[in-house]
C-alpha positions as CSV (number, residue, x, y, z in Angstrom):
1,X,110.0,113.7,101.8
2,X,111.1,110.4,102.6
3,X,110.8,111.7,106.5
4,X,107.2,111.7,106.5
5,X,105.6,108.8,107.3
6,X,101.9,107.8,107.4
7,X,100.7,104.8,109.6
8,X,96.6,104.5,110.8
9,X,97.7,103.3,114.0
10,X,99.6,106.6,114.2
11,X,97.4,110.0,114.8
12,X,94.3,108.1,112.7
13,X,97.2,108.1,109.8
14,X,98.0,111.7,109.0
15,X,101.3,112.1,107.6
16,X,103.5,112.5,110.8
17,X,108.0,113.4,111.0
18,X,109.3,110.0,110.9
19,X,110.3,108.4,114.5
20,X,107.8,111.4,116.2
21,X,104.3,111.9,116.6
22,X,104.8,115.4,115.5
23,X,102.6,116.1,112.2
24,X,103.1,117.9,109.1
25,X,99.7,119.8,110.4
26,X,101.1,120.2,113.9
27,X,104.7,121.8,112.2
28,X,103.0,124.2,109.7
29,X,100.1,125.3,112.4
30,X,103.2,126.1,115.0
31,X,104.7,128.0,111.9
32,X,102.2,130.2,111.2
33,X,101.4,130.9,114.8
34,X,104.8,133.0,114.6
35,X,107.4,130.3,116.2
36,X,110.5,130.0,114.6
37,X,112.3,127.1,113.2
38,X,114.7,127.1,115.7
39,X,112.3,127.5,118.7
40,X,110.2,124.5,117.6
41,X,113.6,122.2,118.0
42,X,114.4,124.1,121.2
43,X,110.4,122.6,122.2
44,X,110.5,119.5,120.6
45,X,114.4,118.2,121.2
46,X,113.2,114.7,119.3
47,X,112.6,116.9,116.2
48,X,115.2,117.4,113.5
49,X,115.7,120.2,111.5
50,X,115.8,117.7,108.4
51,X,112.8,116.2,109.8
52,X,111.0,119.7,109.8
53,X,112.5,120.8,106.5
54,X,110.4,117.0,105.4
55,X,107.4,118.3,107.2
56,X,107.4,121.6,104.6
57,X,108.4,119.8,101.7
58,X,105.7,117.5,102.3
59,X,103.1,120.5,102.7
60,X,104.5,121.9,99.6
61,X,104.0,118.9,97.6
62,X,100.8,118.1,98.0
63,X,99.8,122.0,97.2
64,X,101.8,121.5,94.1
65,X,99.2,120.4,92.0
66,X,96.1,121.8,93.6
67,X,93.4,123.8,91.4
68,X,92.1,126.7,92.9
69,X,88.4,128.3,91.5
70,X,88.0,132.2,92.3
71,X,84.4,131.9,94.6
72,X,81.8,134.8,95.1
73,X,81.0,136.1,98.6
74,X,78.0,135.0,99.8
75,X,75.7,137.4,99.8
C-alpha cells in the first residue's frame, strides 16, 4: 500500500495512486462499472498496474476489519 498516498491539498485528501490524481474510489468505481484492468492503463497511461494493484490493496485493507450488523427492511 505504500502507493497510496493521502494529501488535503490533493482531492480534499482522499487516499489517491501515488504521483496521480487517480483515487482509490475513482479505480474501484471504474472496476465495478465493468472496465478491465488493462483498459483502465490503456485510459489512464500515467497509471501503473502496481499502482492499481495499491489502489485494491488499499480498499481491501480498510474493509479488513469492518463489523457488519444484519439490518431490517424498513417497513
Amino acid at each position: 500500500m505504500s502507493r497510496i498516498v493521502s494529501d488535503p491539498g490533493v482531492l480534499g485528501g482522499k487516499p489517491v495512486i501515488e504521483g496521480t490524481r487517480i483515487s482509490v474510489e475513482f479505480v474501484l468505481e471504474l472496476l465495478a462499472s465493468g472496465m478491465s484492468e488493462t483498459e483502465i492503463l490503456e485510459d489512464y497511461p500515467h497509471l501503473t498496474p502496481e499502482g492499481l494493484r495499491g489502489g485494491l490493496a488499499y480498499a481491501a485493507q480498510v474493509f479488513h476489519n469492518e463489523v457488519y450488523l444484519e439490518l431490517d427492511a424498513a417497513s
